[in-house]
C-alpha positions as CSV (number, residue, x, y, z in Angstrom):
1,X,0.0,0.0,0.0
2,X,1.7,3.5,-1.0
3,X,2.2,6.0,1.8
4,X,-1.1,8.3,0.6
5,X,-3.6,5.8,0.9
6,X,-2.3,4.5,4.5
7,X,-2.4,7.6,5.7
8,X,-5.6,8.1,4.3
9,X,-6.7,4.6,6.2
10,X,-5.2,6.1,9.6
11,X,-6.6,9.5,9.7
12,X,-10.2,7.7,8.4
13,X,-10.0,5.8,11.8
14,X,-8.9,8.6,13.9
15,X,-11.6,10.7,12.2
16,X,-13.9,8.0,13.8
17,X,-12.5,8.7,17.2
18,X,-12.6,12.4,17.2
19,X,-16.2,12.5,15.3
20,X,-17.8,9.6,18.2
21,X,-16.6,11.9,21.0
22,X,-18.1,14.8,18.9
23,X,-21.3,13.2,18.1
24,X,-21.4,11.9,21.9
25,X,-20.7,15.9,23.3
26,X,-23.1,16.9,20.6
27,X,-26.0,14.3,21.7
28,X,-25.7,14.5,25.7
29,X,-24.3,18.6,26.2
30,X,-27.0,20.2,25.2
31,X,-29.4,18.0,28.0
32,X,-26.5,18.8,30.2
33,X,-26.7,22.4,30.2
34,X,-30.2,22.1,30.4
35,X,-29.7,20.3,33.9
36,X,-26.7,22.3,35.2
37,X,-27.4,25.6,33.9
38,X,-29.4,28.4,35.9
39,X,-31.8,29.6,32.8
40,X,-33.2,27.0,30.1
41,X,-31.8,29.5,27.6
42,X,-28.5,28.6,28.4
43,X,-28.8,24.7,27.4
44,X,-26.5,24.9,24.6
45,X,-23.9,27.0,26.2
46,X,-21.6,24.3,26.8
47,X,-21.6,23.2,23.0
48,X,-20.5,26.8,22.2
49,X,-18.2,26.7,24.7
50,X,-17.1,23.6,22.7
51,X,-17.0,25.1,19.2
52,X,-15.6,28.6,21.0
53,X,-12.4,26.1,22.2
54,X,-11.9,24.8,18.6
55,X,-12.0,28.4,17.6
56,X,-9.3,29.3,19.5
57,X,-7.2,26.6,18.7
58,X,-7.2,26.3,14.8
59,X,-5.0,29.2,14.1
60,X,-1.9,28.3,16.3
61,X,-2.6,24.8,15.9
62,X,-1.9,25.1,11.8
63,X,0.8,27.1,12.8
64,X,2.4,25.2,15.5
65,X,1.5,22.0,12.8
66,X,4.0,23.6,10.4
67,X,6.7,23.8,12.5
68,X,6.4,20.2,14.5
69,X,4.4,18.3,11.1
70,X,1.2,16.9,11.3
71,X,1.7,13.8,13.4
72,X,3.5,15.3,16.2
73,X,0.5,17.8,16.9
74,X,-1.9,15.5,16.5
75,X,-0.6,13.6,19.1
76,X,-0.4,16.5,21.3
77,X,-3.7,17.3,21.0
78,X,-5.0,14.2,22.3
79,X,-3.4,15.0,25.7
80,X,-5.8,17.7,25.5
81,X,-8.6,15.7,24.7
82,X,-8.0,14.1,27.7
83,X,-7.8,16.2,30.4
84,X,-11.3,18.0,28.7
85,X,-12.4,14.9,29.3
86,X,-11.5,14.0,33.0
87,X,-12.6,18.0,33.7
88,X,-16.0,17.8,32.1
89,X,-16.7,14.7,33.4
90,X,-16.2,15.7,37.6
91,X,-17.8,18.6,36.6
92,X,-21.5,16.6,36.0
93,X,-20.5,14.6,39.2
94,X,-20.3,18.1,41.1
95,X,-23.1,19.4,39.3
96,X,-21.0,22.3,38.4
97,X,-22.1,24.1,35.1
98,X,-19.3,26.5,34.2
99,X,-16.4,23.8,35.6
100,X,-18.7,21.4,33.1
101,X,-18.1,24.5,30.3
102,X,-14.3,24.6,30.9
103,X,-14.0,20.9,30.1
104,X,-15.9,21.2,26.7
105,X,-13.9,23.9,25.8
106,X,-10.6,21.8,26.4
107,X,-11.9,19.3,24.4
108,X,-12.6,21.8,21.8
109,X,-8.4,22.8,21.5
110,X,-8.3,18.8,20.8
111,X,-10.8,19.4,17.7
112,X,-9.0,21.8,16.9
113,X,-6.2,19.9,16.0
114,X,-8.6,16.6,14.8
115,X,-10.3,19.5,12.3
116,X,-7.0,19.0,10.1
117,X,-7.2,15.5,9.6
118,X,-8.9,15.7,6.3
119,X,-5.9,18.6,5.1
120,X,-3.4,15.9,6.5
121,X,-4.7,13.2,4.1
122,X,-4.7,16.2,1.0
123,X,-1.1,16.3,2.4
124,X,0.2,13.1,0.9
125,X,-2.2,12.6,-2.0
126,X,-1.1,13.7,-5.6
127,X,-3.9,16.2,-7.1
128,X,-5.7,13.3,-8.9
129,X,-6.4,11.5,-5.4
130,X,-7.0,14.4,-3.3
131,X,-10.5,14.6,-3.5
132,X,-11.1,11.2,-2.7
133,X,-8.6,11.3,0.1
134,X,-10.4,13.9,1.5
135,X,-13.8,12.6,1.3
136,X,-12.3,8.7,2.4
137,X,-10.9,10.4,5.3
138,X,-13.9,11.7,6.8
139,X,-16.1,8.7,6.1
140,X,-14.4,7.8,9.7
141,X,-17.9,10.1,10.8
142,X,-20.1,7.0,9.3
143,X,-19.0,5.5,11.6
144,X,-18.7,7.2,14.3
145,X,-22.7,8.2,13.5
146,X,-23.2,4.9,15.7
147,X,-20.3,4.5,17.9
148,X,-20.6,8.0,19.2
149,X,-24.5,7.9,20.6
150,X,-24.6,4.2,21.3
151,X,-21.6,5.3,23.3
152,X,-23.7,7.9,25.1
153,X,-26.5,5.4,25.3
154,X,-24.5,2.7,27.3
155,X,-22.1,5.0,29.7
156,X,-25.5,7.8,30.7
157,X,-25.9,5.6,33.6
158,X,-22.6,4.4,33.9
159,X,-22.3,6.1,37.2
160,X,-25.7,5.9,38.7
161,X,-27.5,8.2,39.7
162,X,-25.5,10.8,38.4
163,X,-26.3,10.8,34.7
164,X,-23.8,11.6,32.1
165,X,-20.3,11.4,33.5
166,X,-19.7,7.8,32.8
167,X,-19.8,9.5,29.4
168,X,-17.3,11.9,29.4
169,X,-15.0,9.7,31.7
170,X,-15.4,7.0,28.5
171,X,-14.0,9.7,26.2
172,X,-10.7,9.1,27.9
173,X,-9.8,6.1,26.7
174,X,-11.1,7.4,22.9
175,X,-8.4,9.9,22.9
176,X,-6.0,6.8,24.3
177,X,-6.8,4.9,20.9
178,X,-6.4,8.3,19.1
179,X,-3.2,8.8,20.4
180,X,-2.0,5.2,19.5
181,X,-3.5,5.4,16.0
182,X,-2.3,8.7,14.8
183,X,1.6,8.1,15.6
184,X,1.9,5.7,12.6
185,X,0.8,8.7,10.5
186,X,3.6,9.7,8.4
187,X,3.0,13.2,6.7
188,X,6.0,14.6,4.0
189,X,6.8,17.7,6.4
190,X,7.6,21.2,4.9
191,X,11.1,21.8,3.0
192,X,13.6,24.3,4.6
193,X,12.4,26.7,1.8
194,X,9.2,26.2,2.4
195,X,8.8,26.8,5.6
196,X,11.4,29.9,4.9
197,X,8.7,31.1,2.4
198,X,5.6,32.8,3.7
199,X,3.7,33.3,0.8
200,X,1.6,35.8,-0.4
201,X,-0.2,37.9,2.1
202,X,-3.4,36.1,3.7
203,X,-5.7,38.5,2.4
204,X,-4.5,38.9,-1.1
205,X,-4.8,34.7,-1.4
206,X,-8.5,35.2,0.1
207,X,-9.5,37.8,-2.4
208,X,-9.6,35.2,-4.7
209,X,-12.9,34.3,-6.3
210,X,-12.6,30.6,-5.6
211,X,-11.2,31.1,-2.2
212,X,-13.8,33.5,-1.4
213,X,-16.4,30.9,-2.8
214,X,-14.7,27.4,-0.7
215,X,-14.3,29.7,2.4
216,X,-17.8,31.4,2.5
217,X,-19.4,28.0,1.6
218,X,-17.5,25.7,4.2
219,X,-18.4,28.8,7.1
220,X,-22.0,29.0,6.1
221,X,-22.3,24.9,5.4
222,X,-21.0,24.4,9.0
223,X,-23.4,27.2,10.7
224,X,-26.8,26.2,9.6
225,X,-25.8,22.3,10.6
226,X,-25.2,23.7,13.5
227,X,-27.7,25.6,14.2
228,X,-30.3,23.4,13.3
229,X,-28.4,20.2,14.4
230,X,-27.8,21.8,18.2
231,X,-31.3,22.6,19.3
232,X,-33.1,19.4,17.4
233,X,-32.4,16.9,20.8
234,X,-34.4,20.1,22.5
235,X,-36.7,20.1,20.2
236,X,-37.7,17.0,20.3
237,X,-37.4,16.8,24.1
238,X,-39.7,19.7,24.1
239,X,-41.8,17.4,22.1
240,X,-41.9,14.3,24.2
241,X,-39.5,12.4,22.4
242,X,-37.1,10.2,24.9
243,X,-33.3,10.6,24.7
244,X,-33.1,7.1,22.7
245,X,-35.4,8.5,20.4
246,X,-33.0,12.0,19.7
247,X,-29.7,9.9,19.8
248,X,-31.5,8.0,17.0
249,X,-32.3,11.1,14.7
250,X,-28.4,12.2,15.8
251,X,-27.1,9.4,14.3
252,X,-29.2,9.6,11.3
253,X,-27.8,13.2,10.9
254,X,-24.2,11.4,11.3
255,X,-25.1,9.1,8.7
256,X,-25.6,11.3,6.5
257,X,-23.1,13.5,6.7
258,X,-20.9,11.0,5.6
259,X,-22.2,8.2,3.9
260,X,-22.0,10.4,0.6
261,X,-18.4,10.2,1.2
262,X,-17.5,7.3,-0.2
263,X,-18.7,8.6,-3.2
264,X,-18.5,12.1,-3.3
265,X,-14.7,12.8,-4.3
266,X,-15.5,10.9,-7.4
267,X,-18.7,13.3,-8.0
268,X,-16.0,16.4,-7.1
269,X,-13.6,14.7,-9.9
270,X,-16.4,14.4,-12.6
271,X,-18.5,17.4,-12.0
272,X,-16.4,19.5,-10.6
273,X,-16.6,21.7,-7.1
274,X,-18.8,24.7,-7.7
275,X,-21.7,22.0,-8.7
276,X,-21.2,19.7,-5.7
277,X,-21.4,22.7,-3.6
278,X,-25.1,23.6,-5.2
279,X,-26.2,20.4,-4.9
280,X,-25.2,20.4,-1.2
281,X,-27.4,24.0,-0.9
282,X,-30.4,22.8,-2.3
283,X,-30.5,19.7,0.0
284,X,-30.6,22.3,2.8
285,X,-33.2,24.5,1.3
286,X,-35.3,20.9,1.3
287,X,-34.3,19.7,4.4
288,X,-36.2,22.9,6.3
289,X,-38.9,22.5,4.2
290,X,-39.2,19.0,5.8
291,X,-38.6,20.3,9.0
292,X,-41.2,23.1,8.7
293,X,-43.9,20.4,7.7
294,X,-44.5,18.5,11.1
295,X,-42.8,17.6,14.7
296,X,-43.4,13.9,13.5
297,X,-40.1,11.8,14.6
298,X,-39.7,11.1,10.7
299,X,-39.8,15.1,10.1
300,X,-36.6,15.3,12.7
301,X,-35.0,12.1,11.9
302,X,-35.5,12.8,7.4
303,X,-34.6,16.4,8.0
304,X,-31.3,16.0,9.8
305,X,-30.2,13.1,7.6
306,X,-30.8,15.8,4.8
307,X,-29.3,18.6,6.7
308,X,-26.1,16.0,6.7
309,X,-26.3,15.3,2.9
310,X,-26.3,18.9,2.6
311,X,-23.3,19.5,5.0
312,X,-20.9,16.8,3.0
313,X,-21.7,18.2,-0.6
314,X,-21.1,22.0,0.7
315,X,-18.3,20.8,2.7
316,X,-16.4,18.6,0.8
317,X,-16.6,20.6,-2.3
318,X,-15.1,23.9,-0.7
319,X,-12.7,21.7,1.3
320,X,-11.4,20.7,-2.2
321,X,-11.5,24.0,-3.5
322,X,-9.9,25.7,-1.3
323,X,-6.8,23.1,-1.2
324,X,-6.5,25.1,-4.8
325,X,-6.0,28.5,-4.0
326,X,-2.3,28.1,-1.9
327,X,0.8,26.2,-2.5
328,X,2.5,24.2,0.8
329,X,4.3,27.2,2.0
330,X,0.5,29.2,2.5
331,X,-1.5,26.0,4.0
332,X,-0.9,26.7,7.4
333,X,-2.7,30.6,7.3
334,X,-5.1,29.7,4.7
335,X,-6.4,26.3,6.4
336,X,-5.8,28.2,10.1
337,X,-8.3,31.2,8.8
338,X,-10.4,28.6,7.0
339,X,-11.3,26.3,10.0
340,X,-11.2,29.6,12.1
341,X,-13.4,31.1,10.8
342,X,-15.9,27.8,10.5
343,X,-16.1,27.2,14.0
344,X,-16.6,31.1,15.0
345,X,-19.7,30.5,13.1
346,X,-20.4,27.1,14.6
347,X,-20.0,28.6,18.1
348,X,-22.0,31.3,17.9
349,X,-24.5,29.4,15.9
350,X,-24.9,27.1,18.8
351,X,-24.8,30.0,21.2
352,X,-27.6,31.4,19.8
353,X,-29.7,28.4,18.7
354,X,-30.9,27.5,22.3
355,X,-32.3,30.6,23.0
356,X,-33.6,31.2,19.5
357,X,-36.0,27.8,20.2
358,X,-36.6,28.8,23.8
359,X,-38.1,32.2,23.2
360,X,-39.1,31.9,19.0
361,X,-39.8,28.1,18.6
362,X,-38.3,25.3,16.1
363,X,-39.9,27.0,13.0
364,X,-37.8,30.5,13.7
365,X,-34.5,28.5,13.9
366,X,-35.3,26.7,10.7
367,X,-36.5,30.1,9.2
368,X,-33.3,31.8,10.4
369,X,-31.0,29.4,8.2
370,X,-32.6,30.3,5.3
371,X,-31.3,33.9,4.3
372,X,-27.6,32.9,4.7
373,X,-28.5,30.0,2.6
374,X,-30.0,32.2,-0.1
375,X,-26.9,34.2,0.2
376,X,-24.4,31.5,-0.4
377,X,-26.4,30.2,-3.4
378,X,-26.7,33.8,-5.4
379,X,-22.9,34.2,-4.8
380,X,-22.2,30.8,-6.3
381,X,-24.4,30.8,-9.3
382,X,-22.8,34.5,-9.9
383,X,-19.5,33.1,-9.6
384,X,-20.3,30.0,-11.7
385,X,-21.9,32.4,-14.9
386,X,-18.6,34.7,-14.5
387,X,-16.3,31.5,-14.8
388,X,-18.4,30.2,-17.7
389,X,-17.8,33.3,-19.5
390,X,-14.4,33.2,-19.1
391,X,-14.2,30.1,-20.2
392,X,-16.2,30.9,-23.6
393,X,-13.9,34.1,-24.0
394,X,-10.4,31.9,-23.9
């Protein structure tokens, strides 16, 4: 087996890892915060707390990545994982809900890291194979769409009668396995001249029409799944629905976010990114259509396996795009700013989605997604006429 496809195999199986403990936070935090928290409005504090930690750590990690390579700060960042972990787990057992918001928010400078698994595999890969080495990598969230809430499902009770630490103390020995995994990684690391070099200037590389496009469609791809995807498992509490019945429609949402992977580097290759991205908008448009039909458990459980479907074609197809715009001596900014930028929108996406469906109701959060994804499809089409006619003039 060359060296691009087992890396591509490695970082698959810690993208498993990272995305269980993800899907586990994102399943069980919000009914956390709910119990811990002093106002109802504040349930999904914790998950922005979560995304807010990620935030913070994507610049320096890309940076601190390109100095030390790719394995060795992946491995680092499992230490944080961790000790998240271990904090946010005593923190349920003490009932404490800011202690149970600083151990989210360690987890999240382990994400941070675990965000760059998918550049990590683009690494390695000759242009022909990255797009399917970035869509094989994060099929690891298949996956982890039913080892991640059956997780949460068997550890809730783990220590009885406090509910939900088992949980947390389980993601311990997920970040072990990480740590094992990911130091058989073996990234190329940066020449002497290219880490030397620094480029063009960040902003003059983001002025780019196609950079603008892959960055704007990964940030606004990321913020209505969150947003919708956060305050569904309140939703449907608010509905009656038992936590079995939301971890189901979670991993439904998992499932699709990344069953299209196996096949949607090949629809990248063939149609090209700009059309994957498109497709990935419309499903989202459909999928709150669905949503804003009924509180049925098939109108949660349809419409967050199409807010997923919608997520990996938007996602994937800027993730590819962007990988175009820079050389190896820019990665580290453009990626940093990238993924920096995603999870401020993420966090304050989640931030805000709690109280949006404790004061508005479900139907306002799904109405609120809709303007950003109007926006995101007029630039694209825009940009994909101006490209065609550029095309027709050469």
């Amino acid at each position: 087996m060359d060296a691009a496809k087992r890396n591509v195999l490695i970082l698959a199986a810690c993208q498993t890892l990272y995305m269980s403990g993800t899907s586990l936070m994102i399943t069980t935090s919000p009914l956390i915060g709910a119990m811990l928290a002093p106002d109802k409005g504040m349930a999904t504090v914790p998950l922005a707390f979560h995304h807010a930690g990620v935030m913070v750590a994507t610049i320096p990690a890309s940076h601190l990545m390109r100095v030390i390579g790719r394995r060795n700060g992946f491995m680092l960042a499992t230490l944080f994982g961790m000790t998240g972990a271990g904090i946010a787990g005593i923190a349920i057992m003490e009932a404490t809900f800011w202690l149970f918001c600083l151990g989210v928010f360690i987890v999240g400078w382990f994400n941070g890291f675990a965000v760059f698994y998918r550049f990590a595999a683009a690494d390695s890969a000759n242009p022909e194979f990255r797009p399917k080495a970035i869509s094989w990598v994060l099929t690891g969230g298949l996956f982890a769409a039913i080892l991640g809430p059956e997780l949460a499902k068997h550890t809730i009770n783990l220590l009885d009668p406090i509910l939900y630490a088992g949980s947390y103390f389980s993601l311990i020995g997920l970040y072990v396995l990480n740590l094992l995994l990911v130091s058989r990684v073996r990234i190329p690391p940066l020449t002497a001249e290219e880490r030397a070099s620094q480029g063009r200037p960040l902003l003059q590389i983001l002025k780019q029409p196609k950079c603008m496009m892959a960055v704007s469609s990964a940030f606004i791809a990321y913020g209505v799944m969150s947003l919708l995807m956060t305050s569904t498992p309140l939703a449907m509490q608010a509905c009656g629905f038992s936590f079995d019945a939301s971890a189901t429609v979670i991993q439904l949402h998992i499932l699709g976010m990344f069953v299209p992977s196996f096949f949607t580097g090949n629809l990248v290759k063939r149609f090209g990114s700009i059309r994957i991205i498109l497709a990935g908008i419309v499903v989202n448009i459909v999928c709150v259509g669905v949503d804003l039909t009924g509180i049925h458990f098939l109108n949660f459980g349809i419409g967050l396996f199409l807010l997923g479907v919608g997520w990996n074609f938007m996602f994937i197809g800027a993730t590819t795009l962007l990988t175009e715009t820079h050389d190896a001596s820019e990665r580290a900014k453009v990626q940093g700013f990238n993924d920096f930028l995603i999870f401020a929108t993420i966090a304050s996406a989640a931030l805000g989605s709690g109280n949006l469906l404790h004061y508005f109701g479900w139907e306002v959060v799904n109405y609120g997604v809709l303007p950003f994804l109007g926006a995101i499809l007029i630039f694209v089409l825009w940009q994909a006429r101006v490209d065609a006619r550029r095309t027709a003039a050469a």
